[in-house]
N, C-alpha and C positions, 0 to 999 in steps of 0.2 A: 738736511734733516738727519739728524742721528738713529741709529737702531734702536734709541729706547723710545722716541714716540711711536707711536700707535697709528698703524693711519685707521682713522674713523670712515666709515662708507654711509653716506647717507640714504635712505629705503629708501628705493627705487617705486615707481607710481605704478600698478597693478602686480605688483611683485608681494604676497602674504610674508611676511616675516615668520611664522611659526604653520602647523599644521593644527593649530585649533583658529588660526585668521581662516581658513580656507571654506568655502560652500561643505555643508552636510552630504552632499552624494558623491566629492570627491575625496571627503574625508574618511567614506563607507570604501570608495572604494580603494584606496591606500593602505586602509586597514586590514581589507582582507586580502591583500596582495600579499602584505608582510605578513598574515598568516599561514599563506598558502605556500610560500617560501619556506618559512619554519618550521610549520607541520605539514609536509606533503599530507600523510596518511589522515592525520586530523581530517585537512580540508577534503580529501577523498569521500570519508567518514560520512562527513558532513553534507557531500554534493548525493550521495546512495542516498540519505535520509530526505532531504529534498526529492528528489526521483521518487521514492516512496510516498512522502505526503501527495505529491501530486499527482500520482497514479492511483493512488486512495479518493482522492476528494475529487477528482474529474473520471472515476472509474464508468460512469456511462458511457464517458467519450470515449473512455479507452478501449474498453474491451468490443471486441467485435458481437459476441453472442452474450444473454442472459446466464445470470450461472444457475437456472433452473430449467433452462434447456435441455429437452433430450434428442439425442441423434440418431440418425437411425438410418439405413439400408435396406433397397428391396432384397424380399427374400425371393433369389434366384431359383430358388430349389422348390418353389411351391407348382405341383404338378396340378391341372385343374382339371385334368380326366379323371386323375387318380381321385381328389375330391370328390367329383361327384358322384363316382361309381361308392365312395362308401359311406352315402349320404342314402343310398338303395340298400346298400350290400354291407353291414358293418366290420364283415372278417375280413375287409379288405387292408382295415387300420391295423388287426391282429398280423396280417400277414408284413407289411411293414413296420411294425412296430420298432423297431430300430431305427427308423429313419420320420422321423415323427413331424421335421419342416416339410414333407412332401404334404402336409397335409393342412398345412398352418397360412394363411393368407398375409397375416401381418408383418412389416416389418421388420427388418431384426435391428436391435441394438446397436451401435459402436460399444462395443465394451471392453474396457483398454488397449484402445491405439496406440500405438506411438506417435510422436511429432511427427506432422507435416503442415503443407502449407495452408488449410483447411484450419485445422487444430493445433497453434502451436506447439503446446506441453502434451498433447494427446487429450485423451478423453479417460474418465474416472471407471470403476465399475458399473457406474450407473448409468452412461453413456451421455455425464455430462462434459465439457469444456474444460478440462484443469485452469488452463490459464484466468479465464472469466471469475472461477470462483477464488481464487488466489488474490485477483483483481477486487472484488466486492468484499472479500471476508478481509481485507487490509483496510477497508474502508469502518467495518464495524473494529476491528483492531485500534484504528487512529482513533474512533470517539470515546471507545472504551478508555485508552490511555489519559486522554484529555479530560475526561471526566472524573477517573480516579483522582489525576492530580490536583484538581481545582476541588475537589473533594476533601481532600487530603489538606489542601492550603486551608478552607476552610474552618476544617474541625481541630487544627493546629494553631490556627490565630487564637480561636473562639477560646479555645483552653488556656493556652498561655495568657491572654487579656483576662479570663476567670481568675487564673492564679495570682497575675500581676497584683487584681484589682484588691482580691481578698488578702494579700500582702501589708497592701496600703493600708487597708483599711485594719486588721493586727495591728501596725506598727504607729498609726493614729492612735487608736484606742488604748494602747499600753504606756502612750506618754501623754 
């Protein structure tokens, strides 16, 4: 056999010849192999938006608290002799008047903690959850976004199909 034939190979029986013979989920996933080769940061990009949508759209299951929860702590400081003596005596309140939780029953706030293991992100002024509400308001974020755009597709077709049509119908009529 000389160097100018060719040697022919005959396709081999479960062997694809190209990458469009091959199954759709190995096709998917070839493709985004050589994406993520290519564009490290793209597919970075791209796996943060994902983590997003699905922290958005499973945010019941994520988050650990309601993001209309408030937190709160006994109030250590509340003295209940002192109470009662100026529930009799009212210049009892005058004479502590600086110190005004000695006299307060309720709870106090978390009002901006820092992170712990409690509270991830900490708590707001209001002594809600950061993390929970960050969690939920991503969720109104995604449909908002979702809606504008199919909004937007929309009233973008709708116009351009008006314009199309009234084109046609000009360029009928003029001839």
């Amino acid at each position: 056999m000389s160097q100018e034939q060719g040697v022919i190979l005959a396709p081999v029986a479960g062997i694809p010849k190209s990458r469009s013979d091959r199954p759709w989920p190995l096709r998917a996933g070839l493709a985004t192999w050589d994406f993520t080769r290519q564009k490290p940061l793209g597919a970075f990009g791209f796996f943060l938006i994902l983590i997003s949508a699905f922290g958005a759209i499973f945010s019941p299951l994520v988050a650990r608290y309601s993001p209309t929860q408030i937190f709160t702590e006994p109030n250590h400081e509340f003295n209940q002799q002192l109470y009662d003596e100026s529930l009799v005596d009212p210049t009892v309140k005058i004479k502590y008047a600086d110190q005004p939780q000695l006299f307060n029953k309720e709870d106090k706030p978390l009002f901006l903690t820092g992170p712990s293991s409690a509270h991830w992100l900490g708590t707001d002024n209001h002594g809600q959850d950061i993390y929970a509400r960050i969690i939920y308001g991503a969720k109104l974020s995604l449909f908002v976004g979702i809606f504008a755009s199919i909004l937007a597709t929309v009233l973008a077709s709708s116009i351009f199909s008006t314009a199309a049509i009234s084109r046609a119908i000009r360029s009928s009529a003029a001839s």
